[in-house]
N, C-alpha and C positions, 0 to 999 in steps of 0.2 A: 438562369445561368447560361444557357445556351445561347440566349441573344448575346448577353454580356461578352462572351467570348468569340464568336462570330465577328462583334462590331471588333473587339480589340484586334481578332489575326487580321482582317479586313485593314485595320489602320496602321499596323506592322509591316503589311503585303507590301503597303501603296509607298510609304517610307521604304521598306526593303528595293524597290522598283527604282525608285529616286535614289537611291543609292545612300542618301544622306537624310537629317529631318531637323525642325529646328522651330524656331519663334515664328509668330503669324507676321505676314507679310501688311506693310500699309493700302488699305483698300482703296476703290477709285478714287485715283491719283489721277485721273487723265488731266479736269480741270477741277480749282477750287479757290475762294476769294481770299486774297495776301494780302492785308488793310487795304488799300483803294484801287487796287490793280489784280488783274486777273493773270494767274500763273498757268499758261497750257502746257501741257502734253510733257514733252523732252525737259522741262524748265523746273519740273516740281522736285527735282533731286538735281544737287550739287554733283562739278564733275569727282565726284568722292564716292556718288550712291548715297549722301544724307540726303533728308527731307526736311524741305527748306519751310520755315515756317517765319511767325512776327520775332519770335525770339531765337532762330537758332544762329545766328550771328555768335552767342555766347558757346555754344559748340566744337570745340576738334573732335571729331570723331565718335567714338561711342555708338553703344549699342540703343538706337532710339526709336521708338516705333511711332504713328502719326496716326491716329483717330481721327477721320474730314468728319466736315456734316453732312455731306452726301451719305456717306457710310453709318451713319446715324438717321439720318430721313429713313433710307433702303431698309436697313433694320430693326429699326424701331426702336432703342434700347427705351427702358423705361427709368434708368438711373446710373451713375455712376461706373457703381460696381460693374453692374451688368455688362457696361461697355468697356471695360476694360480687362476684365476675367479671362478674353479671348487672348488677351497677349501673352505668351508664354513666358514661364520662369513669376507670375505675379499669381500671389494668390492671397486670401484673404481669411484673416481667422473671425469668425460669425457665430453668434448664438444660433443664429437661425430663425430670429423674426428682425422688424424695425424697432428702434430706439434704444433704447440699454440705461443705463445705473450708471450716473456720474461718477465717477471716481474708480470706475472698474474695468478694466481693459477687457475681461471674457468675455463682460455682456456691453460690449460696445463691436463695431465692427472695427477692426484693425486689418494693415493691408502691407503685406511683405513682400519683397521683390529679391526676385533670386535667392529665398531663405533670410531675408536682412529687413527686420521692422524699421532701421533707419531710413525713411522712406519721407520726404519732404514733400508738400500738398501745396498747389501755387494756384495761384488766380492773374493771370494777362503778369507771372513773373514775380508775381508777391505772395513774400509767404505767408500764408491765416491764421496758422497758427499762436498760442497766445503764450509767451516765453513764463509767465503767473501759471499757469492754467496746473491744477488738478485733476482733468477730467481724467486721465489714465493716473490714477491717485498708486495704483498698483501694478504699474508695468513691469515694473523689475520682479516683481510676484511674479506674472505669471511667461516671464520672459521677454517683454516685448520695449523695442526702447523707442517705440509711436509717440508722431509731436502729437499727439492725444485730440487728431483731428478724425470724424467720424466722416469718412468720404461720402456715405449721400446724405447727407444734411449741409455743404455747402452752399451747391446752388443746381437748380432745377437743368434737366435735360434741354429747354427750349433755348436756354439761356447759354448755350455750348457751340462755340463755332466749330474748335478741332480739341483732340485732346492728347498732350506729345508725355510721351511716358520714354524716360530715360533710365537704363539699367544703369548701377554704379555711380562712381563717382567723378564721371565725366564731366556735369555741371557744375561746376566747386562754385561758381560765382552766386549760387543758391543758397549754399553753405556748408562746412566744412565738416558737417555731422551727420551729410546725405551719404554714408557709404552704401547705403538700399538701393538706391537713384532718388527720381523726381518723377511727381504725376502734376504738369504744367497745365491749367484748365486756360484756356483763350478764348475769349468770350466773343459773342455776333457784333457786328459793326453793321448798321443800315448800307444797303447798298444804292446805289443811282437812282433804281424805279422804284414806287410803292409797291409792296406786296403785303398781303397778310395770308395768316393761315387759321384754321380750326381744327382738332386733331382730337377725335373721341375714341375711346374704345371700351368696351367690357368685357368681361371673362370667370376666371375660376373664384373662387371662393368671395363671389361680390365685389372684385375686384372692379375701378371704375378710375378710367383719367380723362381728364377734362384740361384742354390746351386750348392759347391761342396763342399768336403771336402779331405782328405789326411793323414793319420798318419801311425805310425808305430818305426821301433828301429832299430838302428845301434849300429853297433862293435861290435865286434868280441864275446863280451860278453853280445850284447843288453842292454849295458847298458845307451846309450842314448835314446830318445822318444824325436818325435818331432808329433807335432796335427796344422796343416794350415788348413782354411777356408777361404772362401770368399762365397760373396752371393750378390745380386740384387734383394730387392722386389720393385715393384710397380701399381700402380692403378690409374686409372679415377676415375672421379665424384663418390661420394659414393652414392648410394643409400637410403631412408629412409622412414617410412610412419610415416605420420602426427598423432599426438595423439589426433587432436581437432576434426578432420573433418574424418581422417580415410582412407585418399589418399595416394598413391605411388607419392614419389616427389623425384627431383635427388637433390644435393647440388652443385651445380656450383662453381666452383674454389677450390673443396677439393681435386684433384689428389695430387698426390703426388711418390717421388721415393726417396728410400736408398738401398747407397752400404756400405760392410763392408769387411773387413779384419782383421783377427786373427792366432796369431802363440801361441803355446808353445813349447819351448825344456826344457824338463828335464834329468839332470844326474843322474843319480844314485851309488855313489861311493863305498855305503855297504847297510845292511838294515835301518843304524840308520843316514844317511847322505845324502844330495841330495841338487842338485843347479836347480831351478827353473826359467825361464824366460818367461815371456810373454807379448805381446805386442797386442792392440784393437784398428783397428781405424774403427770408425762408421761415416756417415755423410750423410744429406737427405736433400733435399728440399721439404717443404708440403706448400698443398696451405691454405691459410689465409681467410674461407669464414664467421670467426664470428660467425654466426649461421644460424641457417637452418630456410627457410622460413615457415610464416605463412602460408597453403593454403589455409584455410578461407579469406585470402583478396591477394591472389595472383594471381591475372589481373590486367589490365592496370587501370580500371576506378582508384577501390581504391589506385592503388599505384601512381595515380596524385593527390589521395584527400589526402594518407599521406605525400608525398612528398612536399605537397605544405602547410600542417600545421607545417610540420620538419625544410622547409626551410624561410617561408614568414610568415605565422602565419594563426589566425585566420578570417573569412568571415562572413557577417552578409547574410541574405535573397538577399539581390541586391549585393552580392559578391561582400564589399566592405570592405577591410582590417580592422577590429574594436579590433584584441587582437594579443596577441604574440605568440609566435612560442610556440609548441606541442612535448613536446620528451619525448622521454621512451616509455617503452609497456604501462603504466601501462592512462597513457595524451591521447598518441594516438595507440592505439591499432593496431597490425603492423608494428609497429615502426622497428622493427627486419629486416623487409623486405630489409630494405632499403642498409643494410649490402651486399646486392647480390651483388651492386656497386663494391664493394672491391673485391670479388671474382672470382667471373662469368665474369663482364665485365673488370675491371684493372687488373686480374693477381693477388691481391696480396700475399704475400708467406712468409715464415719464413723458414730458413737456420741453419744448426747445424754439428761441426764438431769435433769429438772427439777424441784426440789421447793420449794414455795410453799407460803406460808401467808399470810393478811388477816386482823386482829381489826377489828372497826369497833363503835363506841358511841358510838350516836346518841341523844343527847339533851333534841334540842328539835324539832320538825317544825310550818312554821309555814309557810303560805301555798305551800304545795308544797317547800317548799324544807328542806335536813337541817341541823341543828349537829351535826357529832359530832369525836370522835377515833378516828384508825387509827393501828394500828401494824402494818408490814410485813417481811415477807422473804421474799426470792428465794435460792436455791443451781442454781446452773446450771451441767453439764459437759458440756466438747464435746471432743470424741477423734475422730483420725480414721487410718488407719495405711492409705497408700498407699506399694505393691508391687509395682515392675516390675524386668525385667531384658532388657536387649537383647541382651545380650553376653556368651557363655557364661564368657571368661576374664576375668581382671583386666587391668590395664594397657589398651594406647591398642591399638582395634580396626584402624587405620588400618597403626599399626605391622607389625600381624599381618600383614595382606592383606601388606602392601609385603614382607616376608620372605619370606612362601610365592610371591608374582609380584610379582617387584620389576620384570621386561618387562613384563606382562601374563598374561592368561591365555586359556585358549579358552572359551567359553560353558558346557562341561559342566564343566570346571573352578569356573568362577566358580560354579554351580549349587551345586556340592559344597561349596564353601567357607559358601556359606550359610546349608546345610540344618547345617552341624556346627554353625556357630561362631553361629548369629543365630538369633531367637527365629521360631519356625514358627506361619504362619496358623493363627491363633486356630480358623478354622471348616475348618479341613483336615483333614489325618489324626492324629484324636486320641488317639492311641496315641504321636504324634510329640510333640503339645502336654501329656500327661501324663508322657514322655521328661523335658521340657525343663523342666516342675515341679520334678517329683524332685529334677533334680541343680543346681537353682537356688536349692533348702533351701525349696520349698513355699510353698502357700500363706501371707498376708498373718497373722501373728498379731496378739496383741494392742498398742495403741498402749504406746510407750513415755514419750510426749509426752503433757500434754495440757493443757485450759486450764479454769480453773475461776471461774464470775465469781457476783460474792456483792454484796446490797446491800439492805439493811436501813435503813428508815427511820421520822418517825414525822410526821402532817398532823393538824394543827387546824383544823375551821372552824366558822365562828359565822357563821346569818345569824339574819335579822331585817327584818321589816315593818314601816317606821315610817310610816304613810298610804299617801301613792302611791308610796312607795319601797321596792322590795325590797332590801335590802342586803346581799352576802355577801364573808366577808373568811377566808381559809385562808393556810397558809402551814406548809411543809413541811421538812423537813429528811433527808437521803440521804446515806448513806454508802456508795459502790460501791469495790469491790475486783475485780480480775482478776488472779489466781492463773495462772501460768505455770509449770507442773510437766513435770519429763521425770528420767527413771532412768536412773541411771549403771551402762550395760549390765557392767563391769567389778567395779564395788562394790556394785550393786542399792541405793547410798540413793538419795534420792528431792532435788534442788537445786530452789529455789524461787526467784521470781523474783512480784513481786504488785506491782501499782500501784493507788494509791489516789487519791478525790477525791472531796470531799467538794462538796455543792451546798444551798442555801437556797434556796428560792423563796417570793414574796410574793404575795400576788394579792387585788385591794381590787374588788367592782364593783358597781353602783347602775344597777338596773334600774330607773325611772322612768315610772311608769305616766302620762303626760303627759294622756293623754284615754282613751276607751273605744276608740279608733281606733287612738289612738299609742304606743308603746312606745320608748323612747329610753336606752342601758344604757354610759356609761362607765366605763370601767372602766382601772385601773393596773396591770400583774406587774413585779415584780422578781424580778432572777434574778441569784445569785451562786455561781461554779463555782471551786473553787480549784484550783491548779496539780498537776499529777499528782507526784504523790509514787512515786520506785521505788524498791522495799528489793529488795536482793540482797544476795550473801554478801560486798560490798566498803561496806554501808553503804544509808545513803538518800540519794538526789537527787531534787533538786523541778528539774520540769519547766516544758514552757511546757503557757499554758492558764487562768495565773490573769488570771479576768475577772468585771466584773459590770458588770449596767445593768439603768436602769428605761424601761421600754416601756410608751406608753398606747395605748388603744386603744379607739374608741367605733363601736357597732353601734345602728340604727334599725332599727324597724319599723312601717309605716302602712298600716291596712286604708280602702282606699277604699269600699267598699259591703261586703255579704255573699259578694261572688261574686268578689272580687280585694282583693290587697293587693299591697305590693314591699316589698323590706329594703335596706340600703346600710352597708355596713361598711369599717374601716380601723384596720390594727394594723402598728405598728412592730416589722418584722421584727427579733429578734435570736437566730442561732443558735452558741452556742460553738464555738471548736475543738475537737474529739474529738481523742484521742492517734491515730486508724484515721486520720488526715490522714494523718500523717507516716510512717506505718509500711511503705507499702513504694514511697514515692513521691517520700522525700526525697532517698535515696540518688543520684537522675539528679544534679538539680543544686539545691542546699540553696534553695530559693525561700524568705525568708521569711513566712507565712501569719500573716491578724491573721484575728478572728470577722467571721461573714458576718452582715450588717445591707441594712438595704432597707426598702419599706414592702408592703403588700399591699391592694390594696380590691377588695371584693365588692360586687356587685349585679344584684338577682335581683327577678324580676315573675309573677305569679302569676294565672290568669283561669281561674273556673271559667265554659267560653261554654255549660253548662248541666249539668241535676243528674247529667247522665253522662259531660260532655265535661269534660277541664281541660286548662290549658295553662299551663306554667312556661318561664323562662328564664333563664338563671344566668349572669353573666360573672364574671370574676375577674382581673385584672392584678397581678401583682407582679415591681417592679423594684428588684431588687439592686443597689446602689453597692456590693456589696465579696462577692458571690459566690466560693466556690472552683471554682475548673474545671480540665478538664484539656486540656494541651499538650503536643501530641506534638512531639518534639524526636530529634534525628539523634545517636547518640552510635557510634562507630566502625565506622558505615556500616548502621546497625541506625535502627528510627524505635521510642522507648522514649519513656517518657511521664513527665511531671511537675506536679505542681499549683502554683496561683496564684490571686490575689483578681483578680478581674476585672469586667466587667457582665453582667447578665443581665437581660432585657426579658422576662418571659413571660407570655404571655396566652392564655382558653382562655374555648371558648362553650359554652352546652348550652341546648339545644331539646326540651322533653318535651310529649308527648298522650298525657294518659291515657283511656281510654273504655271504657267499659263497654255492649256488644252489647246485653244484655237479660241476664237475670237468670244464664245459663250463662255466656257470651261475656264475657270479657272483656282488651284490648289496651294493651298501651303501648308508645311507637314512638319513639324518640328519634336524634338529633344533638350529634355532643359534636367540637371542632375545637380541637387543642392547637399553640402555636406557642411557639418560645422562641429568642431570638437571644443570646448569646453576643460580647462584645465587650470590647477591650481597655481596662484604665483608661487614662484622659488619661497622657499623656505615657510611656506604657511602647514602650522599645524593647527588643529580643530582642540579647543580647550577640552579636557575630558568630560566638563560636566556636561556638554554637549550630546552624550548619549551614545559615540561612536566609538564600536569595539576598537576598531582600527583609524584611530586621531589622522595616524603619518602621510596618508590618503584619502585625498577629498576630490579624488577626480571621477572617482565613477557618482560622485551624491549631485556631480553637475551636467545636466543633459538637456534637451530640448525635444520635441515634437511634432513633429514636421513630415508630410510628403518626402519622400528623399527622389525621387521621379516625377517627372511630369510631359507628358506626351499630348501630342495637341495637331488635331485634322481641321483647318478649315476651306470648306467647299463653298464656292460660289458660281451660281448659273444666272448668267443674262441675257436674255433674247428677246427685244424690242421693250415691249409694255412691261415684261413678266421680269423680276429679280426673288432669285432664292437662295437659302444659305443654310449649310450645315455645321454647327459647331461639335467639335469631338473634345472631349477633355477627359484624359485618362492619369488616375494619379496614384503611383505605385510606391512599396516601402512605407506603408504606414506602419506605426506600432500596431501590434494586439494588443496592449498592455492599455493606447488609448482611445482605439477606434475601432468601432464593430466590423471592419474586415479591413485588411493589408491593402486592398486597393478599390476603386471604385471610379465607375465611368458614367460620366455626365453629358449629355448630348443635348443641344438646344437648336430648334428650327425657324427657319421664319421663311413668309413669303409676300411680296409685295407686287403688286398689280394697276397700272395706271388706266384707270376706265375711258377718263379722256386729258387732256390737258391742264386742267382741275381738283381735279379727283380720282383719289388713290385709297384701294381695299387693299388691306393687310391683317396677317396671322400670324404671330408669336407663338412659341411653343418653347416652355422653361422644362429639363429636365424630363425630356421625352420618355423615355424610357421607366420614369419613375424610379430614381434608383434610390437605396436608401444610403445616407454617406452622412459625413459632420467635416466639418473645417476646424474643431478647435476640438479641446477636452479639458473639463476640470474635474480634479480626482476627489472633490465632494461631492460632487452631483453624481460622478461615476459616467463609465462607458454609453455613450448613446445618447448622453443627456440634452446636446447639443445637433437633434438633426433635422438638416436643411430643408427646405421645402420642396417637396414632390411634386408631380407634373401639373404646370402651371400651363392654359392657354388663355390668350388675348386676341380678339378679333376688333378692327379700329375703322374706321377713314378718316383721312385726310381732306379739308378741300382746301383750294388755296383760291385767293378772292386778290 
């Protein structure tokens, strides 16, 4: 507690000193590769203070932060998430191992920005996600309205040039459902000379990555570029400490391993024309352990007393069967435990395989900006085969007990009954826990189930400078499919089951250079989604879902002197209904749901208060008239949940100082405060059967979960060979209600050292401090059931050939 507190006055101090604090600053900027040209020094920011990238032509303004590959070499991230955690106001809701349960947003990673799941995932500008897709089968469950893309399972670290992360809804041209922002991934492009690399490391809990990489140019003229990778990360049992009790505990059955492969070749025919190919296949097996155990009841005694209220029910004094069976954390406390079953001792695991391909030919290149056409496809499968058994026999356990002691029994009695008939502590005598494998038919095999989702499409755009107007107009066409497969264990064929939906989208925008000062950029998307079509073996039905609308949306920006500007933007929210609404949330009680609409405005100030201090501020407001949310409701003495269109007010701030010490030294210290209310539409009352004393108000049954703070130190020191870096992440206003303490700090280190020209030693350090904390909460599994992994280290080299 005294570190804990120490680090946070310490990062208060330094913020106090600075006078102001805010979002991480974009790291070595000095130089870094802009498709075929190198951007130095003064050139890497527009005279606005944006960071100029392949795509931000589509840009006024906005709060956007820019991830190089330098900043990624230096640090080593090992994924995704990792490298982008650091930018403040994003944060990510995590089980707390790799891979997750199709169809369930808890146990999948989900990634919020400013408080706001609408959060759109790009690959070089295209979005991956699959408009079919059920993977977040239950988003609106459990609040989140994620295109149900799991951020590290897109594409590997080697395979990442820069990575631009836009707060809000500054990018409309992305789509008109991003009021979260945008995390835009832009991929490596070969550059003039041959290089390659090799890139090992190992660490905590077995942890082991294996990289290489490859690129460089051919002909005579350099004028092809080609960039291959491949990699291999994987790891044992994760590690974690308890947030209740305060113990180091391992998680059984979280290992996990992925390979990947990536190619690009690009041509280059002149400077305004170029042919683009590239191609990503990812694929992992992770294991399936649910959650992480309670230590407060993890030993043998309590986990036969919850086992035996999970599976048989309840006991009076002479331990004689008198009530029903105990489930959830909330009945029987522990309840979570029981989950190790599936993990630890059956194996079980979730599978994912992703193969992508991008053509792009480009055109015309005019004023920064691309004409080209793309044509794409995604193949994505997700499999997952979870494996427990409570209960040695078939039929009702309850039954059993009551026959063998239909009085009761005596204590050594009920023991015996137990050890025979109920599954035995995972971390007990494994002799007993390999017993109960065996005659249970063994570990988890392969899925019989699985789901396959597919979506191919093809995008035009044309811009064009006509004086002080830049002008670009695209428009796209998508065809997703989700494939639902499972084997008929009896005949081995294989029954199909696939929904289709087809999408258009339009996007017109007129960047207007109005002075040398002003920039002013309206712009129109249209978006048309048609009704889900499902073919099975009884035919095709069209679904709900068919919708379209056109959304404007116009973005400013005005530089007052050299040393500050501001931007101010506003776009009419329109996000469809996905089929993952209704999939497992209709059944409570059939709510009709129409598309969620609203508006969104940004505005944001920017003051460099000198050539080493700057200072941003970013707000953002979006309120929803017709939001989906979720309402927990009473259905035969149980609290189960259901969605509905509702309000939603949400508003969030961010406070950044960037500074630079002197030529080693350099800080940025930021404040980010997310707030979001939840309220019923005009005139909605709750049917009484409903369970609610009070029908006439339904705005306190709708809330959310969430950090309401987020504070953020990052330190970085360079001096010649040697780079090092401190991440601070502090995150306050948590519930109690769903998280084992109100607040908690996260600190992550690295340090990087160049031996010669070659070769470079580096040390990672995840969660230094080992603090115990969770990103998410589900009020089944109960408090804590969800916690993150504790202090991870990684030692590596690099050589480069």
């Amino acid at each position: 507690m005294k570190r804990r507190y120490t680090a946070a006055a310490a990062m208060m101090m330094v913020m106090g000193l600075c006078a102001s604090a805010s979002a991480a600053f974009d790291e070595n900027l000095n130089s870094y590769t802009l498709d075929s040209m190198i951007v130095e020094a003064d050139a890497v920011k527009n005279k606005f203070g944006d960071t100029i990238t392949e795509q931000s032509y589509y840009r006024t303004g906005g709060d956007v932060k820019v991830i190089t590959r330098e900043e990624i070499e230096k640090r080593h991230y090992t994924d995704l998430t990792e490298a982008i955690k650091r930018i403040p106001g994003v944060t990510f809701q995590n089980p707390g191992y790799r891979g997750g349960e199709y169809g369930y947003q808890f146990y999948n990673n989900g990634v919020s920005i400013n408080g706001d799941t609408r959060v759109i995932i790009l690959v070089d500008g295209r979005r991956v996600d699959n408009a079919a897709s059920t993977r977040v089968g239950s988003n609106t469950k459990s609040g989140s309205k994620s295109t149900g893309v799991n951020l590290d399972q897109v594409t590997n670290m080697e395979n990442v040039d820069k990575i631009e992360v836009i707060k809000g809804p500054g990018a409309s041209v992305y789509g008109s459902d991003a009021t979260g922002g945008v995390i835009n991934i832009i991929t490596r492009k070969g550059g003039d000379q041959n290089v390659g690399s090799i890139d090992l490391s190992t660490g905590s809990w077995h942890k082991h990555k294996y990289a290489i990489s490859y690129s460089g140019s051919a002909g005579d003229d350099n004028s092809w570029h080609y960039f291959i990778s491949a990699n291999r990360d994987m790891s044992g049992d994760t590690g974690y400490k308890d947030g209740i009790v305060g113990s180091n505990g391992s998680l059984g059955g979280s290992k996990w391993k992925e390979d990947g492969v990536n190619f690009r070749v690009d041509k280059d025919f002149n400077d305004k024309q170029n042919l683009k190919v590239w191609y990503n296949f990812k694929e992992g097996k992770d294991g399936y352990p649910i959650a992480v155990p309670n230590m407060k009841y993890w030993n043998e005694k309590d986990w036969n007393d919850i086992i035996f209220k999970a599976t048989v029910g309840q006991l009076d004094a002479n331990n004689k069967l008198v009530g029903g069976t105990l489930t959830g954390d909330a009945k029987n406390p522990g309840y979570h435990n029981l989950y190790a079953l599936d993990g630890q001792v059956y194996g079980s695991f979730s599978r994912f395989k992703n193969n992508d391909w991008d053509v792009q030919y480009t055109f015309n290149k005019e004023n920064g900006m691309e004409s080209f056409i793309r044509v794409y496809d995604q193949n994505h499968r997700y499999a997952h085969r979870d494996k427990y058994k409570w209960y040695v026999n078939g039929g009702s356990a309850a039954d059993a007990y009551k026959a063998a002691f239909p009085n009761g029994a005596t204590n050594e009695q009920l023991s015996k009954w137990i050890s025979e008939n109920l599954a035995p502590f995972p971390d007990g005598d494994q002799e007993k826990v390999k017993e109960w494998l065996e005659k249970t038919g063994g570990a988890a095999q392969e899925p019989t189930s699985w789901h396959e989702e597919k979506n191919r499409g093809v995008q035009l755009q044309y811009a064009k400078t006509v004086g002080v107007n830049d002008i670009i107009a695209s428009v796209t066409y998508d065809k997703a499919k989700n494939f639902s497969k499972r084997i008929n264990n009896a005949t081995g064929e294989i029954t199909t089951t696939h929904v289709d939906r087809k999408s258009t989208t339009a996007y017109i925008q007129d960047k207007i250079h109005l002075s040398d000062k002003w920039d002013i950029t309206p712009s129109l998307r249209y978006a048309k989604y048609s009704a889900f079509e499902t073919t099975n073996a009884n035919g095709t039905t069209q679904g709900k879902g068919d919708t379209h609308l056109l959304t404007p949306v116009i973005n400013t920006q005005y530089m007052f002197d050299d040393t500050s500007s501001m931007y101010f933007g506003w776009t009419k929210v329109f996000r469809p209904l996905k089929q993952g609404d209704y999939t497992s949330v209709d059944g409570v009680f059939k709510t009709p749901l129409d598309d969620e609409k609203g508006d969104a405005w940004t505005l944001g100030l920017r003051k460099d208060l000198s050539d080493k201090t700057s200072v941003a501020v970013h707000y953002d407001w979006t309120r929803m008239s017709n939001a989906i949310a979720t309402l927990p409701v009473f259905v035969d003495g149980e609290i189960k949940n259901t969605a509905v269109n509702a309000k939603e007010d949400k508003q969030s701030f961010n406070l950044t100082v960037d500074h630079q010490f002197d030529e080693h030294f350099t800080l940025s210290a930021s404040y980010s405060h997310m707030k979001d209310k939840w309220m019923a539409k005009n005139g909605w009352v709750l049917d009484p059967s409903w369970g609610y004393k009070n029908p006439a108000d339904i705005n306190t049954a709708i809330n959310s979960l969430r950090p309401q703070n987020h504070y953020s130190l990052n330190l970085s020191y360079e001096n010649g060979k040697l780079y090092t870096g401190l991440l601070t992440n502090w995150y306050t206003g948590c519930s109690d209600y769903a998280f084992t303490n109100n607040r908690f700090l996260v600190l992550d280190w690295n340090m990087n050292y160049e031996i010669n020209k070659d070769l470079t030693a580096y040390v990672i350090v995840s969660n230094l401090t080992n603090e115990a904390y969770e990103t998410s909460y589900n009020s089944w599994n109960g408090v804590g059931s969800s916690a993150m992994p504790g202090r991870c280290w990684m030692v590596g080299m690099k050589y480069t050939f």
